[in-house]
Residue frames as qw, qx, qy, qz and C-alpha x, y, z in Angstrom:
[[0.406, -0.129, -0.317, 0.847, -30.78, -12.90, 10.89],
 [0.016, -0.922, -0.384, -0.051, -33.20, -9.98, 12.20],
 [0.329, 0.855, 0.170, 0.363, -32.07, -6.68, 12.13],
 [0.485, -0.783, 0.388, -0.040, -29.69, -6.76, 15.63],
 [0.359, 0.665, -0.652, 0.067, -28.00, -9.08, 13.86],
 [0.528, -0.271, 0.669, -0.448, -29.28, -11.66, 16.25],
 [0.822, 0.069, -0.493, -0.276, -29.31, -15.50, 15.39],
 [0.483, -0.192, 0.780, -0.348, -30.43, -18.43, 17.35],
 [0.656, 0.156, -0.680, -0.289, -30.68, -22.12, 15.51],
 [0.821, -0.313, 0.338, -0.337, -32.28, -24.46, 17.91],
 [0.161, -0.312, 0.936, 0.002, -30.96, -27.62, 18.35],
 [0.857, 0.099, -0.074, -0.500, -32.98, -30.81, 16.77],
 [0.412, -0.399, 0.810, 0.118, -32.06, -34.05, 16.89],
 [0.695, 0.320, -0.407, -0.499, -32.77, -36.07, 13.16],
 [0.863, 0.238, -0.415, 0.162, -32.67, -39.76, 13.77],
 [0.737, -0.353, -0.062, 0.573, -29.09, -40.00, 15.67],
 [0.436, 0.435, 0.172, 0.769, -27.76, -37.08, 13.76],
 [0.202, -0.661, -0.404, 0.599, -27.57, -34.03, 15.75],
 [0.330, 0.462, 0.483, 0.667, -28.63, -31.12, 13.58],
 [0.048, 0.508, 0.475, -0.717, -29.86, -27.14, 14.00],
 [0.479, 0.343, 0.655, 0.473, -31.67, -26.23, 11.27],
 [0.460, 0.887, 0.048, 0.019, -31.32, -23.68, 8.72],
 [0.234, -0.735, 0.558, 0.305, -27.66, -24.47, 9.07],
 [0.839, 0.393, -0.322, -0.195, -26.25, -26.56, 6.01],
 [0.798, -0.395, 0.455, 0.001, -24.63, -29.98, 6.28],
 [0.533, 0.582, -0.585, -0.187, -21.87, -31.27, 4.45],
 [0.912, -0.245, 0.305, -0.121, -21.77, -34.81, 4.37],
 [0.104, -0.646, 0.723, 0.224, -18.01, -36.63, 3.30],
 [0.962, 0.255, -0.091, -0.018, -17.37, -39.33, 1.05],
 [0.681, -0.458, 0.416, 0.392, -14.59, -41.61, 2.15],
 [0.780, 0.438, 0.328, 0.304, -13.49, -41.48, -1.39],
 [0.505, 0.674, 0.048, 0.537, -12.40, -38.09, -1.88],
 [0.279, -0.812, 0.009, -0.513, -11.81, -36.98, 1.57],
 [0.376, 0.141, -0.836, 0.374, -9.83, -39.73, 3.43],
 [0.281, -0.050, 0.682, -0.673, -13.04, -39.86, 6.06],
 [0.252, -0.302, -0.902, -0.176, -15.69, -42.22, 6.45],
 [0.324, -0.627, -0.708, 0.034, -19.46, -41.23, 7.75],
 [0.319, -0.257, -0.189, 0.892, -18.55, -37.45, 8.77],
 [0.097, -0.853, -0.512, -0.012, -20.78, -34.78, 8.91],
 [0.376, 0.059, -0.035, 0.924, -19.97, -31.12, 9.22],
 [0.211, -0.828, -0.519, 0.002, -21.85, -28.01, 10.47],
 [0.205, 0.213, -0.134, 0.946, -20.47, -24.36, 10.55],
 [0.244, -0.588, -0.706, 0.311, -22.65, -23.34, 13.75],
 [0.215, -0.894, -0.057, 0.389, -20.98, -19.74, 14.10],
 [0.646, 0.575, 0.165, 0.474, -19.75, -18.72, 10.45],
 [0.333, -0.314, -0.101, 0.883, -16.69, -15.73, 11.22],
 [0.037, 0.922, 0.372, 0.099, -18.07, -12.43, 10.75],
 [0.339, 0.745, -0.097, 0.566, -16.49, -8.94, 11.24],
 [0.304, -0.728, 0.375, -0.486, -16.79, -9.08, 14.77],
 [0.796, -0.355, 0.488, 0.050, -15.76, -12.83, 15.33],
 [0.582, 0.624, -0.402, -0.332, -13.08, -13.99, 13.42],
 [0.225, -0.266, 0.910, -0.224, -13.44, -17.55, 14.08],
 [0.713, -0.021, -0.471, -0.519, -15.55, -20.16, 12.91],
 [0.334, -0.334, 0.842, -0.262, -17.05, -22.58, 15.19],
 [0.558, 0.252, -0.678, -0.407, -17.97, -26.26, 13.21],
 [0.544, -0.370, 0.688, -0.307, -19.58, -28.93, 14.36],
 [0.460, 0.323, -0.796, -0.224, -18.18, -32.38, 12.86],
 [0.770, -0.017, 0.349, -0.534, -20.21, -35.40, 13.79],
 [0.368, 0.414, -0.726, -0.407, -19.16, -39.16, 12.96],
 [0.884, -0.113, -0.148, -0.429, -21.37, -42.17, 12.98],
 [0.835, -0.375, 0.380, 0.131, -20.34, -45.38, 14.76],
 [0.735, 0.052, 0.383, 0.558, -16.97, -46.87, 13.22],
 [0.625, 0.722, -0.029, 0.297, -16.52, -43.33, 11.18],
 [0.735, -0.347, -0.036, 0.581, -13.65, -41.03, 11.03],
 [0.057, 0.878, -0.196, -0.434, -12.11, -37.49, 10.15],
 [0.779, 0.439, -0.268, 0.358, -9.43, -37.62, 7.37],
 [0.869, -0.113, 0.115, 0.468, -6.10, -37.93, 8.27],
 [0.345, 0.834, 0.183, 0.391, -4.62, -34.64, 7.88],
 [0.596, -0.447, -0.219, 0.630, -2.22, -31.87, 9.43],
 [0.205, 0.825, 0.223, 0.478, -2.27, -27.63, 8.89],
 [0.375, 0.423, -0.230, 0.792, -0.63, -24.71, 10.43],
 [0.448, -0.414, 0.103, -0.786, -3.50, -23.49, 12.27],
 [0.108, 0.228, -0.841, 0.478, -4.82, -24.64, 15.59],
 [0.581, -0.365, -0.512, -0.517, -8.03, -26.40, 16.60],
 [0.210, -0.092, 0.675, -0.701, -9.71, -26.12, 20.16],
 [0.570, -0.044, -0.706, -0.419, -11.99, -29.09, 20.25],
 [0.441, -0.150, 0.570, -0.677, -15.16, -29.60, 22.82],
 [0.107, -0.096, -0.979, -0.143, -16.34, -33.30, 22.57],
 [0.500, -0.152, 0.098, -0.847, -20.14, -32.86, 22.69],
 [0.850, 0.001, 0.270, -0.451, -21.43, -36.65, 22.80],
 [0.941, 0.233, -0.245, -0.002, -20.00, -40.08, 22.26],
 [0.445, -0.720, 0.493, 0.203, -16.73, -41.51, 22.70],
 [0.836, 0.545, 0.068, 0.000, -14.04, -42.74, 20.56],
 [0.742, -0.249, 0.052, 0.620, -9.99, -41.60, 19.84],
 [0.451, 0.878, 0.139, -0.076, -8.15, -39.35, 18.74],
 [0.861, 0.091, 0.100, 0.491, -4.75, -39.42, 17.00],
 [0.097, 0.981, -0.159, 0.057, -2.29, -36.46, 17.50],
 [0.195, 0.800, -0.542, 0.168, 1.22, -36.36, 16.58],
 [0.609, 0.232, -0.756, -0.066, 1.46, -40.14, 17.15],
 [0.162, 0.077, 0.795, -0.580, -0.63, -40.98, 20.29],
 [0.437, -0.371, -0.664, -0.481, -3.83, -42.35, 20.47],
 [0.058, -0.067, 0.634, -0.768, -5.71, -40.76, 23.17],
 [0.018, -0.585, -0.770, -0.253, -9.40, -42.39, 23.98],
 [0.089, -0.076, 0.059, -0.991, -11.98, -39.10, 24.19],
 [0.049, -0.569, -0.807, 0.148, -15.57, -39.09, 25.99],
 [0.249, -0.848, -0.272, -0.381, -18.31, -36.25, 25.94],
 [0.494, -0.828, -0.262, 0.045, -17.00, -33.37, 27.55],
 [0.699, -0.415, 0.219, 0.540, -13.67, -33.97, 27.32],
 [0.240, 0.920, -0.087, -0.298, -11.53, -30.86, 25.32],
 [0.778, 0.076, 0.330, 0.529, -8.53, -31.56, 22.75],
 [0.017, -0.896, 0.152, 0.417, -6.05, -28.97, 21.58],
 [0.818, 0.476, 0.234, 0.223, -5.11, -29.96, 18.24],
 [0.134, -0.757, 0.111, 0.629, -1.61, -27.63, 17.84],
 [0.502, 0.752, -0.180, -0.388, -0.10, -26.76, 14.58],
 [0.224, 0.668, -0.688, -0.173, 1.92, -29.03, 12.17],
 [0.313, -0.058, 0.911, -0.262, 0.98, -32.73, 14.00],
 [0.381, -0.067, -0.809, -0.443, -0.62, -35.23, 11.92],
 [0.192, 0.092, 0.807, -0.551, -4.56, -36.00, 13.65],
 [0.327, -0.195, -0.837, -0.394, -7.63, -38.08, 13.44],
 [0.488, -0.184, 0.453, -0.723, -10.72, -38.58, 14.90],
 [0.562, -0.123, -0.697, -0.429, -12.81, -41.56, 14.78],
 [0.631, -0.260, 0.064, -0.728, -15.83, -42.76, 16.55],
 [0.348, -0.218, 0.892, -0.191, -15.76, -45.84, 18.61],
 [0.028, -0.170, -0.937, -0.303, -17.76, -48.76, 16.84],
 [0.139, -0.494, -0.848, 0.134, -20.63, -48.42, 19.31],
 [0.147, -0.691, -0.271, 0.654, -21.02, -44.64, 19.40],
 [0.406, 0.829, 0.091, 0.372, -21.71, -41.68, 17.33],
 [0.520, -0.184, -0.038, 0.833, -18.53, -39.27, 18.18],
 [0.106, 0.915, 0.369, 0.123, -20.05, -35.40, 18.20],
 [0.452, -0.358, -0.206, 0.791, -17.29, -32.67, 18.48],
 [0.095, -0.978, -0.014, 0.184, -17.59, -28.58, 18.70],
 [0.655, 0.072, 0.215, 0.721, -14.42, -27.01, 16.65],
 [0.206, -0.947, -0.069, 0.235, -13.12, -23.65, 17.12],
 [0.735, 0.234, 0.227, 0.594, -11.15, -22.21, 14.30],
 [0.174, 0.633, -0.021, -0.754, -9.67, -19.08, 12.78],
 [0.668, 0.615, 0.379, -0.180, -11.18, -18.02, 9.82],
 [0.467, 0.775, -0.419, -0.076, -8.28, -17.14, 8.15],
 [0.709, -0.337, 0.615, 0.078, -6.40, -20.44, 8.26],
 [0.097, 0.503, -0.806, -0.297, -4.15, -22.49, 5.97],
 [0.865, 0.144, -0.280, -0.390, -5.65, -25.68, 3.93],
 [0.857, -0.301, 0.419, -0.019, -4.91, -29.20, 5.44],
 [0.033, 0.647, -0.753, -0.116, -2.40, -31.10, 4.33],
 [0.926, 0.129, -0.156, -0.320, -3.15, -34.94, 3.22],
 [0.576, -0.462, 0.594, 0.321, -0.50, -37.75, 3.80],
 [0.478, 0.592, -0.602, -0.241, 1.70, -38.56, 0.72],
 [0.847, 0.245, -0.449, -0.145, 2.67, -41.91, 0.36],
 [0.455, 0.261, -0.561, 0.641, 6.02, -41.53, 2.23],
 [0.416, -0.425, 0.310, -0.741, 3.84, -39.63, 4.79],
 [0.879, -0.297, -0.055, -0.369, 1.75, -43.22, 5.48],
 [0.828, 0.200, -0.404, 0.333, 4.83, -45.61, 4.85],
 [0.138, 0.391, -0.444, 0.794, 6.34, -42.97, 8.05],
 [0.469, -0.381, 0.302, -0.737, 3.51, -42.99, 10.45],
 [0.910, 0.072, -0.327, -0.246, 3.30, -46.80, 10.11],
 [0.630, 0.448, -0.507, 0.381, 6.25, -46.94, 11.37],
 [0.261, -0.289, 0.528, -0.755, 5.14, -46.15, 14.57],
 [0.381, -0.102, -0.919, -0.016, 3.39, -49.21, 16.46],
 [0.127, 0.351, 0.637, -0.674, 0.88, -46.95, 18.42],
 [0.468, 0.428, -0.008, -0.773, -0.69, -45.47, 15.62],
 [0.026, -0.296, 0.841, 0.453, 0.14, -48.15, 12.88],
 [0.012, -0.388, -0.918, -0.079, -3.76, -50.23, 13.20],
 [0.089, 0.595, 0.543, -0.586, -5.70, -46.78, 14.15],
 [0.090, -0.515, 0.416, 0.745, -4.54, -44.79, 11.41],
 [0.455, 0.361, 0.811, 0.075, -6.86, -44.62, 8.47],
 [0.010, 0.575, -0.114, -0.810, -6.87, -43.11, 4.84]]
């Protein structure tokens, strides 16, 4: 950051992997995280004069987000690929471009079509409430539903 407070991270592209560098990546392990192949990027960390983080989450062919539901609301700009996304039991497919309004309380997924990486833009607040994981009863409940029952993945 120079002294206006001015920052600008070019865009690169690694490989498939969109990246801007001197931002850090966190990369998920399906193990502890209920998501497969997922990437993360805080583009626009909150600050005093935005209080909002915008994140960009990035999953490789066949991955996926965890499985997960929170209080706070996510405003989500698909940036490249296509793939689904699960919200409050619907599986809607999602292409580059297309926006998703994640509201509060509603169990949702992403995951990247086999053939595609899945890139999205995410637009939080920074003061937000930790996800929520399913519980047992939580899977043995959303199973129960025959739209979500094969997409669904933890």
């Amino acid at each position: 950051m120079n002294k206006t407070g001015i920052v600008i991270h070019r865009f690169a592209q690694d490989g498939e992997a969109f990246r801007w560098p001197g931002v850090d990546v966190k990369h998920y392990n399906a193990s502890g995280t209920q998501s497969q192949g997922m990437t993360k990027q805080i583009v626009f960390p909150a600050d005093a004069h935005l209080p909002a983080e915008v994140r960009y989450f990035e999953a490789e062919p066949g991955g996926y987000s965890a499985l997960e539901r929170h209080q706070h609301v996510h405003a989500v700009l698909i940036l490249r690929g296509h793939g689904s996304v699960m919200i409050d039991g619907a599986v809607h497919e999602i292409n580059a471009f297309d926006t998703v309004y994640i509201p509060p309380g509603v169990w949702h997924q992403f995951s990247a079509a086999a053939d595609s990486w899945l890139g999205f833009l995410c637009l939080v607040n920074c003061e937000r409430d930790r996800p929520s994981r399913p519980t047992e009863a939580d899977i043995e409940e959303l199973r129960r539903n025959p739209a979500i029952r094969d997409v669904i993945r933890w």
